[in-house]
C-alpha positions in Angstrom: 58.9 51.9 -3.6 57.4 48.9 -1.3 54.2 47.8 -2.3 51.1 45.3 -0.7 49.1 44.4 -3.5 45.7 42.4 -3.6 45.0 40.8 -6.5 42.4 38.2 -7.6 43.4 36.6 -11.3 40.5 34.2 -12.3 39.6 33.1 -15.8 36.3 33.9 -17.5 33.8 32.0 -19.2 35.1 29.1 -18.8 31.9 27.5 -17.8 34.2 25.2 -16.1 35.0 24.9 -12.4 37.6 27.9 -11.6 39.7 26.1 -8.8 42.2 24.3 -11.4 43.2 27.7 -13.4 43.3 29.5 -9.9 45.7 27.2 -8.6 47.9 27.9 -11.8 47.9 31.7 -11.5 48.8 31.3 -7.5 51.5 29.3 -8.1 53.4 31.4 -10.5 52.8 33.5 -7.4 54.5 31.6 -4.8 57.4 30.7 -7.0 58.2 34.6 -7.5 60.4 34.3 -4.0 58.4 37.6 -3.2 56.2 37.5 0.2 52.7 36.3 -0.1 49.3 34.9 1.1 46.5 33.2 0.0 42.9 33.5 1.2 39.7 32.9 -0.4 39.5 35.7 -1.9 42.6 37.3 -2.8 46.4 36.9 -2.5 48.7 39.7 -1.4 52.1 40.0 -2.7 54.6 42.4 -1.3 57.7 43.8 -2.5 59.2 46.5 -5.0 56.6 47.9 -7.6 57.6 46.8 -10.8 59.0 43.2 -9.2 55.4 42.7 -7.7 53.6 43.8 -10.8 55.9 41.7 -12.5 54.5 38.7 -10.7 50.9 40.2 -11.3 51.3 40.0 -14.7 53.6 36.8 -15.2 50.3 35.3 -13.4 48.0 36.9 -15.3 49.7 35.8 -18.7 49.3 31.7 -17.6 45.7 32.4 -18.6 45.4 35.3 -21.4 48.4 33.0 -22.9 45.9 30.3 -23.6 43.4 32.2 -25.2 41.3 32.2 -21.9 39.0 35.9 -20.9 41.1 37.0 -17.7 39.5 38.8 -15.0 42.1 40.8 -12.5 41.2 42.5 -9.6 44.3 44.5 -8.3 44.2 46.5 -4.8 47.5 48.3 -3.7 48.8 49.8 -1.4 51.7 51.8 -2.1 53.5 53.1 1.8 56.8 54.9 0.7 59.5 53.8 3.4 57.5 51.1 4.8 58.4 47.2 4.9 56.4 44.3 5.7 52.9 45.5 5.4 51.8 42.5 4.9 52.4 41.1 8.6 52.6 44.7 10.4 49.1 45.7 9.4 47.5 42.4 10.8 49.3 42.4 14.0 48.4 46.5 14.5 44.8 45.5 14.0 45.0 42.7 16.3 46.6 44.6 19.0 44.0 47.2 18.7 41.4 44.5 18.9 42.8 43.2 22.0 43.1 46.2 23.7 39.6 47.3 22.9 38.3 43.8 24.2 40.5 44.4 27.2 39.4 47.9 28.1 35.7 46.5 27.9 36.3 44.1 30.5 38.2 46.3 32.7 35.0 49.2 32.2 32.2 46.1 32.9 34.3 45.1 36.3 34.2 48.7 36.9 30.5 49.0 36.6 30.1 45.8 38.5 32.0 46.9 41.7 30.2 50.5 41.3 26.6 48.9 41.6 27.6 47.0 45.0 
């Protein structure tokens, strides 16, 4: 079962800056082979569900492991027969943006001949 998963793995308590620990967990991430992406808040990891919670908690463990509090924020989407969420749902979206923007235009030039 495919999955797109969300997840935010930061220590807690620390009273230290976060960015070091961060990078730590999202490299485990990357070296899992599965798809991913990094923003500022989140990364998204596709694949199978127990590979990609796998990775989740692989990552997760870098921190607990040392005896560091572990926050984890997990979002998931799970799309039976679906495969690369990850890009497909971006590029739908953007489409849909660029369609709207276009169909705008079109109805303002519309309006513009109209009133001469």
């Amino acid at each position: 079962m495919n999955a797109l998963i969300a997840v935010a793995i930061a220590p807690c308590g620390t009273g230290e800056e976060m960015s070091s620990y961060v990078g730590e967990v999202v490299q485990v991430i990357r070296e899992s082979g599965l798809p991913n992406r990094t923003n500022s808040m989140f990364t998204e990891i596709e694949g199978e569900w127990d590979e990609v919670m796998a990775v989740v908690k692989k990552a997760t463990m870098v921190l607990a492991d040392r005896g560091i509090r572990t926050e984890v924020v997990l979002k998931a989407d799970i799309r039976p027969g679906y495969q690369d969420m990850m890009h497909g749902k971006l590029e739908r979206m953007e489409k849909k943006i660029a369609m709207a923007k276009a169909n705008q235009v079109n109805q303002e030039n519309q309006e513009g001949s109209d009133a001469k």
